[in-house]
Each structure stands twice: as structure tokens, then as C-alpha cells.
C-alpha positions as CSV (number, residue, x, y, z in Angstrom):
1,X,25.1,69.4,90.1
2,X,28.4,69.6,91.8
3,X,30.4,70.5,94.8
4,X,33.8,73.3,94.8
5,X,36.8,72.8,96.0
6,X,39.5,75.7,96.4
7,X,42.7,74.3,97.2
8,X,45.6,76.9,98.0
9,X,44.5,79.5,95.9
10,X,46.8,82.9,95.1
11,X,45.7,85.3,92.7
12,X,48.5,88.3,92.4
13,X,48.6,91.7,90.1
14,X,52.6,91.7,89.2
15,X,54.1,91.8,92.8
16,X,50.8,92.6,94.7
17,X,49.1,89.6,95.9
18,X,45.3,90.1,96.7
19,X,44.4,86.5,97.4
20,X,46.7,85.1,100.2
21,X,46.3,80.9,99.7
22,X,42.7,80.6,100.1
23,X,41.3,77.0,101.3
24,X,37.5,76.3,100.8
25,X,35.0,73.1,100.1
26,X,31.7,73.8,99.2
27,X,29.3,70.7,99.0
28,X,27.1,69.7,96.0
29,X,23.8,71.9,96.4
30,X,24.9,74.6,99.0
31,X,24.3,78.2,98.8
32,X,27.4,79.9,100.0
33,X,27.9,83.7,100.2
34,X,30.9,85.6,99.9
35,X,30.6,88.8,102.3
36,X,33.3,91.4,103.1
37,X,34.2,95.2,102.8
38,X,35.4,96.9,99.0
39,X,38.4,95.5,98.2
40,X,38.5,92.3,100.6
41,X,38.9,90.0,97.4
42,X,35.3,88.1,97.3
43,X,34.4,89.3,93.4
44,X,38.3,88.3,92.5
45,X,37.3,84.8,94.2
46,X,34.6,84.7,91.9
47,X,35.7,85.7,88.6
48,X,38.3,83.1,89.5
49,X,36.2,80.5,90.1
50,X,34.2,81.6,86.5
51,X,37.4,81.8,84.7
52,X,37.5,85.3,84.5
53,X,40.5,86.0,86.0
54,X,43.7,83.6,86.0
55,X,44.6,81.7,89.0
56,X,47.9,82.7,89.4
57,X,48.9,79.1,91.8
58,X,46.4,76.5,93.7
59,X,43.7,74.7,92.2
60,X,40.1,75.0,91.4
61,X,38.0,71.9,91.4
62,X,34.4,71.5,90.2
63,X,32.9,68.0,90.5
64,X,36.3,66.4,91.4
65,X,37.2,67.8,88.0
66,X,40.5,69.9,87.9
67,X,39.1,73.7,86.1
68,X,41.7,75.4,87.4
69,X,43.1,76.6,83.4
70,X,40.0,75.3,82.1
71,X,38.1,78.2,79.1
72,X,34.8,79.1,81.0
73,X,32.8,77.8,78.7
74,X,34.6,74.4,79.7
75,X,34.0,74.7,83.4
76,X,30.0,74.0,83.8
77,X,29.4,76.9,85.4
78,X,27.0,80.5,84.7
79,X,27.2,84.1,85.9
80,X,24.7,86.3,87.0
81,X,26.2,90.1,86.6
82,X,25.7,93.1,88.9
83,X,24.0,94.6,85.7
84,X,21.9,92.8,83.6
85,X,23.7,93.0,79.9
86,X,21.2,92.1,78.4
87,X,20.5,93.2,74.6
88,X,18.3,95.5,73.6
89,X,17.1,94.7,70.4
90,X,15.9,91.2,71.2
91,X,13.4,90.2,73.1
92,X,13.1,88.4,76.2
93,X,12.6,85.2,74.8
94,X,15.5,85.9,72.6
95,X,18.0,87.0,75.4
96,X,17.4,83.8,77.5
97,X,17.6,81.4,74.4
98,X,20.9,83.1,72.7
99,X,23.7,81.6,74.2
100,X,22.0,78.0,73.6
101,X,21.6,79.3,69.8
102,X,25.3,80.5,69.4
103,X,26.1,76.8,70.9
104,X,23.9,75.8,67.7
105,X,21.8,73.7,70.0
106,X,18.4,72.3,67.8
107,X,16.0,75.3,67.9
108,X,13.4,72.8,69.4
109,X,15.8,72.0,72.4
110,X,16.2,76.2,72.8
111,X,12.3,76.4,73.0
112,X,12.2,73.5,75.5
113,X,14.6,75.4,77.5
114,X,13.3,79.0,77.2
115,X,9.6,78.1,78.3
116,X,10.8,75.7,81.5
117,X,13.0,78.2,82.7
118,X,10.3,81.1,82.3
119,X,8.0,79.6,83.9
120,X,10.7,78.9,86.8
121,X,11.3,83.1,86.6
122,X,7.6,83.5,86.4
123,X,8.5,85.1,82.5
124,X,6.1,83.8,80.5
125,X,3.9,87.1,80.0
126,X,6.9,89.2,79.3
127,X,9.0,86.9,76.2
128,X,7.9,89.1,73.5
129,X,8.9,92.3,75.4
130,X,12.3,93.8,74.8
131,X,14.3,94.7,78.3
132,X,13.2,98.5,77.8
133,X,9.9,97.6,78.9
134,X,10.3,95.7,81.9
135,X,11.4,96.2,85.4
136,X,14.7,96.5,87.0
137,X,13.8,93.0,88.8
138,X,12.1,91.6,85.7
139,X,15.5,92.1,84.0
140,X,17.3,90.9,86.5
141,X,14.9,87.3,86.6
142,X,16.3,87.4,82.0
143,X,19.1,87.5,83.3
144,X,19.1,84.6,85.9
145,X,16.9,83.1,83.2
146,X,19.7,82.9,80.5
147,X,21.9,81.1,83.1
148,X,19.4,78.5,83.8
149,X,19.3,77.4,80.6
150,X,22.9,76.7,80.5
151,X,22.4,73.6,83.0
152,X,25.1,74.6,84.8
153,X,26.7,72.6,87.6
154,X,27.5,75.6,89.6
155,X,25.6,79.1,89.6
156,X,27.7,82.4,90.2
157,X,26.2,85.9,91.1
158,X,28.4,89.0,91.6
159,X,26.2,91.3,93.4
160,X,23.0,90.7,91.4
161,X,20.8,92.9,93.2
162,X,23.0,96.3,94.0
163,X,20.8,98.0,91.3
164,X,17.7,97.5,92.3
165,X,15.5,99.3,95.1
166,X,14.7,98.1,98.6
167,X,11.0,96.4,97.4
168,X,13.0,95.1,94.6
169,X,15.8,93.5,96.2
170,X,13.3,91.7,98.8
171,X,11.2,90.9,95.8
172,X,14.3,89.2,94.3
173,X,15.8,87.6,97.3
174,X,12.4,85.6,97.6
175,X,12.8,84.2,93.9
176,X,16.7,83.6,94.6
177,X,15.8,81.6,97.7
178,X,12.7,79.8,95.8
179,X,15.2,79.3,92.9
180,X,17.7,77.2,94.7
181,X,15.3,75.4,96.4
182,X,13.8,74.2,93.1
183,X,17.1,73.6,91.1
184,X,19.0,72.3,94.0
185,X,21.8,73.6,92.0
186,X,25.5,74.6,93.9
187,X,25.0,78.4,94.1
188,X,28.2,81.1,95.4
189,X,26.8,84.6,96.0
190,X,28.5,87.8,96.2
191,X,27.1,90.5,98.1
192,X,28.2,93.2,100.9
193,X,24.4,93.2,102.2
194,X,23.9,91.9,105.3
195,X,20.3,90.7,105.0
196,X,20.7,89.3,101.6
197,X,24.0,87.0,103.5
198,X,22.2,86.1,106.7
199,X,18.7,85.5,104.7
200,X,20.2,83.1,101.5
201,X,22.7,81.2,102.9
202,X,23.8,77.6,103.9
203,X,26.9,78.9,104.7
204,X,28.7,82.3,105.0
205,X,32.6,83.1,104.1
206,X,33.7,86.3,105.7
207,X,37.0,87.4,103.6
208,X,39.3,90.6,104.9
209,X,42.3,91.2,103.2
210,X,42.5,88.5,100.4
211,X,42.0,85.9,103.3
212,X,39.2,84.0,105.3
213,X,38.5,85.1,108.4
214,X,35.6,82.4,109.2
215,X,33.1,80.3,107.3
216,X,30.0,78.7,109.4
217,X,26.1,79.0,109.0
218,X,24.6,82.5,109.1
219,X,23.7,82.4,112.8
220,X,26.7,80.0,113.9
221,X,29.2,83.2,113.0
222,X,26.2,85.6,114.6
223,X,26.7,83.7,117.6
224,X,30.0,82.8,117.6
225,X,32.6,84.9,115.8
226,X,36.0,84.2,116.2
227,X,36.9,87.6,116.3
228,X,36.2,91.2,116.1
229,X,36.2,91.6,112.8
230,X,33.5,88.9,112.3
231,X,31.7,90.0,114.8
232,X,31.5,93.4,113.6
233,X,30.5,92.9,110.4
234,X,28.1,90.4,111.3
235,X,25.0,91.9,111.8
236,X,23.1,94.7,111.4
237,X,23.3,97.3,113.4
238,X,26.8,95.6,114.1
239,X,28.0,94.6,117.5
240,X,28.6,96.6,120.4
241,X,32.3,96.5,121.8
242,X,32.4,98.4,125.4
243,X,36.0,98.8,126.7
244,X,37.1,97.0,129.8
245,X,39.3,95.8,132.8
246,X,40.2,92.2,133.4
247,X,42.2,91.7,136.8
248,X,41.9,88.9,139.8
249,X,39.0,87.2,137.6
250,X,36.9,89.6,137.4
251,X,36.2,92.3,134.4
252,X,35.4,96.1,135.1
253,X,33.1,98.0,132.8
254,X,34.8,101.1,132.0
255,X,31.9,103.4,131.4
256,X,29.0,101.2,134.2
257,X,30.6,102.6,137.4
258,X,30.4,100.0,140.1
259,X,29.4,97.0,137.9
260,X,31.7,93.9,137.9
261,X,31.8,90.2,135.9
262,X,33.2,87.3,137.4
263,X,35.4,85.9,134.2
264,X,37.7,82.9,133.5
265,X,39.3,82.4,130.5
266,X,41.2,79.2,129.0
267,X,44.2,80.8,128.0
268,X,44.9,81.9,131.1
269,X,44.6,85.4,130.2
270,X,46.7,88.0,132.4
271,X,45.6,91.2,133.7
272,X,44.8,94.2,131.2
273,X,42.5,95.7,128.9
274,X,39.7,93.5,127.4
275,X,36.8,94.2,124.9
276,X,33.0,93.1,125.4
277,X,31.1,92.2,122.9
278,X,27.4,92.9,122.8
279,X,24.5,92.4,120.4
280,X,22.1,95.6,120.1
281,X,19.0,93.3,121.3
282,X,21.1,92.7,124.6
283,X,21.7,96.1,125.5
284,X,19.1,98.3,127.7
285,X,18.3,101.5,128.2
286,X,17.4,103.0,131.4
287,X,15.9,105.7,131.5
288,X,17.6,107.8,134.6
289,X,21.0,109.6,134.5
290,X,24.1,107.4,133.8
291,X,27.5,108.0,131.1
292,X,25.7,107.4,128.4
293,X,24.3,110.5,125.9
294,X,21.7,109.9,123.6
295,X,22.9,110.8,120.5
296,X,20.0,109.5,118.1
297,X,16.9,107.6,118.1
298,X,15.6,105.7,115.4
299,X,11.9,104.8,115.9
300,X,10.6,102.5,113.4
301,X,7.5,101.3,114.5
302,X,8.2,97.7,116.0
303,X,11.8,98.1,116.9
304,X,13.6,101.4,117.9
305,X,17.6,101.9,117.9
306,X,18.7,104.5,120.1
307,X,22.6,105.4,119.6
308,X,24.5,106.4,122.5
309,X,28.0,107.6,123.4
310,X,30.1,108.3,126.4
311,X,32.3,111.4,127.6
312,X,35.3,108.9,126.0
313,X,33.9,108.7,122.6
314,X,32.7,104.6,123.3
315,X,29.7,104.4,120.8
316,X,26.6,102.3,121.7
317,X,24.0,100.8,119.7
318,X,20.8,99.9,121.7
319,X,17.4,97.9,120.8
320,X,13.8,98.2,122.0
321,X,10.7,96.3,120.8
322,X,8.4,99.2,120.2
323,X,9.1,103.2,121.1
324,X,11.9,104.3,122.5
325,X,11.1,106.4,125.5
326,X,14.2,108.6,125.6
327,X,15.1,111.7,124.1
328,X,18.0,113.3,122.0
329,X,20.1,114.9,124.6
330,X,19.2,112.4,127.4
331,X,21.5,110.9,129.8
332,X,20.8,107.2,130.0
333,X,22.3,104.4,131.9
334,X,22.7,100.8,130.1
335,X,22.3,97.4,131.7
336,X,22.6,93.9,129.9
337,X,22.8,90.3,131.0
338,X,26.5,88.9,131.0
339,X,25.1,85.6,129.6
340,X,25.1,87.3,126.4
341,X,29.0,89.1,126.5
342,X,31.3,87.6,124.0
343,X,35.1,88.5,125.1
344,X,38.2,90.2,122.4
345,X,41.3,90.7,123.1
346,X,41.9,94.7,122.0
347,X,45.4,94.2,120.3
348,X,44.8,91.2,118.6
349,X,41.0,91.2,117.8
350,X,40.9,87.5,118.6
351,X,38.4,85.6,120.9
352,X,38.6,85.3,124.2
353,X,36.9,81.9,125.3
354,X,35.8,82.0,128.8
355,X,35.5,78.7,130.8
């Protein structure tokens, strides 16, 4: 086993960088997962990491051992694919043992190998099969299977669940979870599901942009974002942000008529617009005429959303244990505990920390 260190790491497509100098430890036996929208650079990060794509300056550490232009066979690490590649003709007991056989490792050793890591994968009635006749999560589990018996230092998976359905996926994020608890191996995970992110990890990166906007334990970054962008993504349904007015130390909420926090911030903040952010379980909907419209209700059996918008074109996003109790076409009033308002600036997106 062994811990990752990312050290200044740039990764550019002739003049078009996508990884802007990227700094990142990751300690020996720690799940870690890489969320972000399309294009935000997290699979790039990882195919670095593998060796799959070049580092084009910074350095790549694996153990304290310098990989950065290391072959990927070198660097003691295995990849678990979006899809499953495995090969059709052989069996299951051949897919997991072929790499080890191509390495010319004693056939005894391969065998060794195969059965300990199917019986890890729960695989043992399925090695004669061939991948046509097994599941979309049973080939998923060869697939992890193949990489256990690598003995890798590190474990890398690139979405490894996209193409499966919702049972599946929860099916397999139980195994994942089981997995790393019984290898204790240093595991980086790729995914732009929310669940799968706050559910897996030790520790969450959030990249935008080729760059890091925070790293932290799933619930430190629900908690406490550093900014907007964090907080939005973050979650699911995301954060509420409800426009406001911050003057004399107090904060106006645009659309709540009448309703005023007392606020005092450590920078100092000057008077203008400012941004509150609100979880959908901290929001409540009262049922009696206010500025807000009920545009949808989701009802789904212990928890109802009911999506709401003002004459502005403010979206809202609230929570109830249980049924809803308003109506498509309502007009609702919100109220919520300030204890739970987190403050952005508008312009920059950053955090306001209030004292």
C-alpha cells in the first residue's frame, strides 16, 4: 500500500492547458473521489496519475517514489474502466488471471490469485461463465477482480459504475465500500454522482476548470464550502441561494418582505448585494399566500421536494419529511432558521464568514 502525492502538476494540449498546477496529498489507505462537471479535468488527473496521459510539468509520487515518466506497468497501480473490456472468448476465471499470465507469473501463483480475489468479488459461481452471461454488475466485479490481482499499491476507477442501472450501482457501491475496507488499499475514484461521492469517500476533491476548488470530508465541504461553486455542487438537490441586501449590519431578504438578519462579517464587508445560502432540509413551506409559486412537487414517499420560484425568476428547492401538502399553482411563503444560512459574495462566489 501507498500514499499520492501531486506536486505542481500541468497537463497542456499544444497551447491549451487543462490542468492549471494542481497540488494534492493523499494518505496511504484513503479513498479520495474526484467530482466535478464534463470537462473540469478529474478523468485527465487520473489517466495522469495511471500513466495514461503525459504529465506535461510537476511531479507524481507514489510511495515517496518519483512515477512521474515512469511506463504504467512500472508505477504499482490498476484501472478499473467506465466499461468493463473484458474478453469475450474467455471466461471469467480467464479474464481475471490474464494479465498475471502475460506477466508469465507460475500458473499456480495465477490460481492462488484468481480464487482469493473471487471470493473477495463474491465470483466463485460464475469462473467458468464467459461475460455474455453475466450481469452488468457481475462484469463490472471481473473487472475490479482483474485489478485485484495485480496487488497494486494504488487502485484507480474512471467512472466504473455510469453503465449500470440504479439497483446496480447501489449494489456496487456496497461491494466498492466493502472492498476497500477489506484491502485497505489507497483507492482515487472518478465519478460526477453525488451519492456515489458523498457515500465512498474519506475525502472529496471538487475540481472546476483544471483546478481545485476544495478538498475536505464529504460532510466537512456539505457543511462548509468555501464557495458557491462547492456549495452548489455539493449536494443533492443542490443548495438554495436567495438574493439579498446587506446594509447597517443587517441583511434584507429580497423576496420575504419584512424579514431581516442581524449579520457581521470579518472582512468588514461594505454595503450591497449578498447571496444566502440554504440547504433544501432548512427551507419551509408555509402554506398561506407569500412570493413564492409552486412550480412542482415531488412526492416520494418519505421525503417530498417542492420547487418554487418567485415573480424574479429566484428558484427554490424545499424539503418535507413525508407529503407535501401544497399544490402546483399555489402561492406559498418560505421560512428558515438563520442558524443554518451560509453567506457568498455574488461577484466573486467566495464565502462570506460571518463573526
Amino acid at each position: 500500500m501507498a500514499g499520492l502525492n501531486l506536486s505542481k502538476i500541468k497537463k497542456s494540449y499544444g497551447k491549451i492547458e487543462v490542468i492549471h498546477g494542481v497540488d494534492l496529498d493523499i494518505d496511504d489507505g484513503e479513498f479520495v473521489v474526484f467530482v466535478g462537471p464534463s470537462g473540469c479535468g478529474k478523468s485527465t488527473l487520473l489517466r495522469m496519475i495511471a500513466g495514461l496521459e503525459e504529465t506535461t510539468s510537476g511531479q507524481i509520487d507514489i510511495g515517496g517514489r518519483d512515477v512521474t515518466h515512469v511506463d504504467p506497468a512500472e508505477r504499482g497501480i490498476a484501472m478499473v474502466f467506465q466499461t468493463y473490456a473484458l474478453y469475450p472468448h474467455m471466461t471469467v476465471e480467464e479474464n481475471v488471471g490474464f494479465g498475471l499470465k502475460m506477466n508469465k507469473v507460475p500458473k499456480e501463483e495465477i490460481d492462488e490469485k484468481v480464487v482469493r480475489a473471487s471470493d473477495i468479488l463474491k465470483l466463485g459461481p460464475y469462473l467458468k461463465r464467459k461475460p455474455k452471461a453475466l450481469s452488468g454488475g457481475q462484469r463490472q466485479r471481473v473487472a475490479i477482480g482483474r485489478a485485484i490481482v495485480r496487488g497494486p499499491e494504488v487502485f484507480l476507477f474512471d467512472e466504473p459504475l455510469s453503465n449500470l442501472d440504479a439497483e446496480l450501482r447501489l449494489e456496487m457501491r456496497v461491494e466498492i465500500a466493502r472492498l476497500h475496507k477489506e484491502l485497505g488499499t489507497t483507492m482515487i475514484y472518478v465519478t460526477h454522482d453525488q451519492v456515489e461521492a458523498m457515500t465512498l469517500a474519506d475525502k472529496i476533491v471538487v475540481l472546476k476548470d483544471g483546478l481545485i476548488e476544495q478538498v475536505g470530508a464529504p460532510l466537512d465541504l456539505y457543511e462548509n464550502p468555501d464557495n458557491k461553486f462547492v456549495a452548489g455542487f455539493i449536494g443533492s438537490p443542490a443548495m438554495n441561494f436567495i438574493s439579498g441586501e446587506f446594509k447597517d449590519g443587517a441583511i434584507t431578504v429580497n423576496a420575504i418582505p419584512g424579514r431581516s438578519l442581524k449579520a457581521e462579517f470579518k472582512d468588514n464587508r461594505s454595503a450591497g448585494p449578498i447571496s444566502l445560502g440554504l440547504r433544501p432540509e432548512h427551507i419551509q413551506t408555509v402554506s398561506e399566500p407569500g412570493n413564492y409559486n409552486v412550480d412542482l412537487v415531488e412526492e416520494l414517499g418519505g421525503v417530498s421536494y417542492i420547487y418554487l420560484s418567485t415573480q424574479s425568476g429566484e428558484k427554490i428547492i424545499s424539503e418535507k419529511s413525508g407529503r407535501a401538502n401544497v399544490k402546483i399553482g399555489e402561492s406559498v411563503s418560505i421560512s428558515f432558521d438563520p442558524v443554518h444560512a451560509l453567506y457568498f459574495d455574488p461577484e466573486s462566489g467566495l464565502r462570506c464568514y460571518s463573526v
